[in-house]
N, C-alpha and C positions, 0 to 999 in steps of 0.2 A: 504494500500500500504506500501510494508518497502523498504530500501535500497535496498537488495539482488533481486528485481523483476525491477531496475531501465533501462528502454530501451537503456541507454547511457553507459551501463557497458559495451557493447564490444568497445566501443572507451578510455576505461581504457588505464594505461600504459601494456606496456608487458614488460616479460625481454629482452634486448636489448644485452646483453652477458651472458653467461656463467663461470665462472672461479672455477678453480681444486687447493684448498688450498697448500700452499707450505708444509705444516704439515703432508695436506692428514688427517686432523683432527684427528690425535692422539690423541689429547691431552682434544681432549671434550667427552662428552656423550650427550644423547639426551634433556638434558635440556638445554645446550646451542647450540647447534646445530641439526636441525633433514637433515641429510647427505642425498638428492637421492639415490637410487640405483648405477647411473650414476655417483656417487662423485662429479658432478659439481652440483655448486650453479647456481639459476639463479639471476638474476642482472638488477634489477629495474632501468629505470632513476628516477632522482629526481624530486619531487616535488613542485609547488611552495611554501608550509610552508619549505621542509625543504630548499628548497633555505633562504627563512629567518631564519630559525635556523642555515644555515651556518655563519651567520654574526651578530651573535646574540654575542657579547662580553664575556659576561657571562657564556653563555651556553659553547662557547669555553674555556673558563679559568678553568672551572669547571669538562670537561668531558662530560657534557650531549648533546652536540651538535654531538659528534661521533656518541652516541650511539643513539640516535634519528634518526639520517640520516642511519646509518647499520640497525636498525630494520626495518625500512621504505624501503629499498632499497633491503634488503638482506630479508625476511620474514624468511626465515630456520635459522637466525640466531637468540635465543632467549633471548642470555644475551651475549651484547656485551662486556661489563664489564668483561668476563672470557678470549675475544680473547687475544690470547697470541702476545707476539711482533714479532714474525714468519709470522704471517697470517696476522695483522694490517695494514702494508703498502700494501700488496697487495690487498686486501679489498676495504681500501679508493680508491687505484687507478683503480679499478674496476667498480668503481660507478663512477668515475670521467668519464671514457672512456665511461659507460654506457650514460651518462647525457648530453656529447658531439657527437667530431668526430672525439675520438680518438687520439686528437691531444691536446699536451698544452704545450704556449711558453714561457721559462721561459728567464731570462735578466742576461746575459754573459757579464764578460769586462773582454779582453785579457790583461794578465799578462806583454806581449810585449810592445804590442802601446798603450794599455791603452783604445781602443775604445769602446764602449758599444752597443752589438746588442741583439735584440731578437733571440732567439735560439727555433725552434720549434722538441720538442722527441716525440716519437711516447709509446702512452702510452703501448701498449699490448707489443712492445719490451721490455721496463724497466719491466712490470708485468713477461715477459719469466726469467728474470734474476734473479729473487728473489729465493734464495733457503734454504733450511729447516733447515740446520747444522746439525751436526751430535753429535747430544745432547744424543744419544747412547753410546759414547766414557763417559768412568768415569777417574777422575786423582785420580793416583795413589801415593799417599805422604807416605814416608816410608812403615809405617804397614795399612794405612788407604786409603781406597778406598771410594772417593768424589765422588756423583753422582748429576748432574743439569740439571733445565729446565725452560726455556724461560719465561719471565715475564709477565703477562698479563695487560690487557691495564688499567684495576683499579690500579692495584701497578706502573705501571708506570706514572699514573695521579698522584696517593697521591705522590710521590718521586717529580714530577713537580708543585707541589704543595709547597712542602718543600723549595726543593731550591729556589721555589720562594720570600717564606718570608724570606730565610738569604741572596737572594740579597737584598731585602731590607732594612734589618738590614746594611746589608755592605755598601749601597750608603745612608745610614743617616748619617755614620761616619763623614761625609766633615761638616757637619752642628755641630758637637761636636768640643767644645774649650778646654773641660780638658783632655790632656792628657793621664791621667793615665786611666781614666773612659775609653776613647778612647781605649787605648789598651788593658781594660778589655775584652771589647765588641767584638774586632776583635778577642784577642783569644777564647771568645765564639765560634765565628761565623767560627773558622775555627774546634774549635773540632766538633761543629755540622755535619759538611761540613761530618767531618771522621766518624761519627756513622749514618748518612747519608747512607752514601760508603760503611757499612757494615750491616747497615738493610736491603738495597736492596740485599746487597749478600748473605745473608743470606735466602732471602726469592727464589733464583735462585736453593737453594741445595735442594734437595727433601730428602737426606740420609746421613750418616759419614757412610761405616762400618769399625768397628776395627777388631781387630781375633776373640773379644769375645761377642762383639753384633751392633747392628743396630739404630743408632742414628737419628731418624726424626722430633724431636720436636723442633721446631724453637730457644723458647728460650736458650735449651740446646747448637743448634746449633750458636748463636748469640755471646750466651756467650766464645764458644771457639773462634770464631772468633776478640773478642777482649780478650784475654788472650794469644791466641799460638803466637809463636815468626812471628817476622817482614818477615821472609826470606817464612815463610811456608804461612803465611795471602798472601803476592805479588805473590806465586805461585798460587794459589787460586785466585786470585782476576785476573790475569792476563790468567788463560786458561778459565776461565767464559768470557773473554772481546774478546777474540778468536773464542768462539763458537759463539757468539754475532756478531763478523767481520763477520765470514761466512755468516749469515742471509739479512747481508745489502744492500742496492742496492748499485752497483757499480758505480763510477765516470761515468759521460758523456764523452764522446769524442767529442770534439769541435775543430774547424777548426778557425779562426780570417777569417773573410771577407775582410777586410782591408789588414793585413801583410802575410795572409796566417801561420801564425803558429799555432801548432797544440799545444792542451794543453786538461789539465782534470778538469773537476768541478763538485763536490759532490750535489749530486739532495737528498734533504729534501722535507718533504711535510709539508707544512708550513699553517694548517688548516686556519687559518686566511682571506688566500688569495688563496687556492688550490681548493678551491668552486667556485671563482669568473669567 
């Protein structure tokens, strides 16, 4: 007898949604994705492991708990690690609606009265809002034409990874008496912050080209990025955080139950507790 002859396999899960990448998977080949026909994924509910891999500390801190719960949930996806930050939120929130009812309340306090209510969004509305940006568009800086694209969910781990240890570098300071050491360390910890801010931008540009050739190789690209002047780096840094805005989920609109005033608040998905 093996697994695959088990009489209890049609009471398996099935997919419970379908969902159509905001990307439209551009951006993968069929090692990390093998795409339907149909361009829609299907959409597993969860698990009970990976219900415990959602709340598994470690796994969250580390990455591995995403990518656990999208192979498990998503099977066409084969290496969650390449999903780009485009498809990412809408992914998670896919599996989310798959594993519920569609429904999840998140905890509002009005700006006004100051009261605190549960607030319930409808998740396939937020999924409609998420859009691709248009990472087609290149900037154009005097003679050189910048081209970029969306960061995937490994470089966005390792980057949350980083900042994690120079926050803690930064909240050990309180616990230091000598001064001078003291101010060593902060200045450390803020050039890091800056080269930080320009590895990841570096790793967003896919090209430089100049009149006379075609710039791809990271380090090459890295190093101009800390060499070219301040005015030309904030251009650059600043239409990459734009094509970025495009991507993101938009503010909720919330109402106060209490004063009735109307106001906005920024929905994150806060793995942590977005499983629970």
């Amino acid at each position: 007898m093996t697994i695959s002859t088990n009489p209890l396999r049609q009471y398996f899960r099935r997919p419970a949604v379908h969902i159509k990448l905001p990307s439209n998977g551009r951006y993968y080949d069929s090692t990390v994705i093998e795409m339907p026909e149909s361009g829609e994924l299907p959409v597993f509910p969860m698990t009970a492991i990976d219900d415990i891999t959602a709340h598994t500390p470690d796994a969250l801190f580390n990455g591995s708990a995403v990518t656990d719960i999208i192979k498990s949930c998503i099977p066409n996806i084969k290496d969650p690690w390449k999903i780009n930050s485009i498809d990412l939120d809408a992914i998670l929130i896919a599996i989310r609606n798959a594993s519920g009812d569609g429904k999840m309340d998140v905890e509002s306090t009005c700006p006004k009265c100051n009261s605190t209510f549960p607030y319930s969004i409808n998740l396939m509305a937020i999924l409609s809002q998420i859009k691709s940006g248009n990472y087609n568009d290149s900037l154009q800086v005097n003679d050189l034409s910048i081209q970029f694209r969306p960061l995937t969910f490994k470089e966005m781990n390792q980057a949350a990874l980083g900042q994690f240890d120079i926050q803690k570098t930064l909240s050990s300071l309180d616990q230091m008496t000598n001064e001078d050491e003291k101010n060593v360390k902060f200045k450390e910890s803020l050039i890091r912050v800056t080269e930080l801010t320009m590895e990841l931008l570096a790793q967003t540009i896919v090209r430089i080209s100049t009149p006379t050739t075609v710039v791809d190789n990271k380090e090459y690209i890295l190093d101009f990025l800390k060499n070219c002047d301040k005015d030309m780096y904030t251009t650059i840094r600043d239409f990459n955080a734009k094509l970025k805005e495009e991507t993101q989920i938009k503010p909720l609109q919330i109402k106060c139950g209490e004063c009735d005033n109307a106001y906005e608040q920024s929905f994150t998905i806060n793995l942590s507790d977005f499983f629970g």
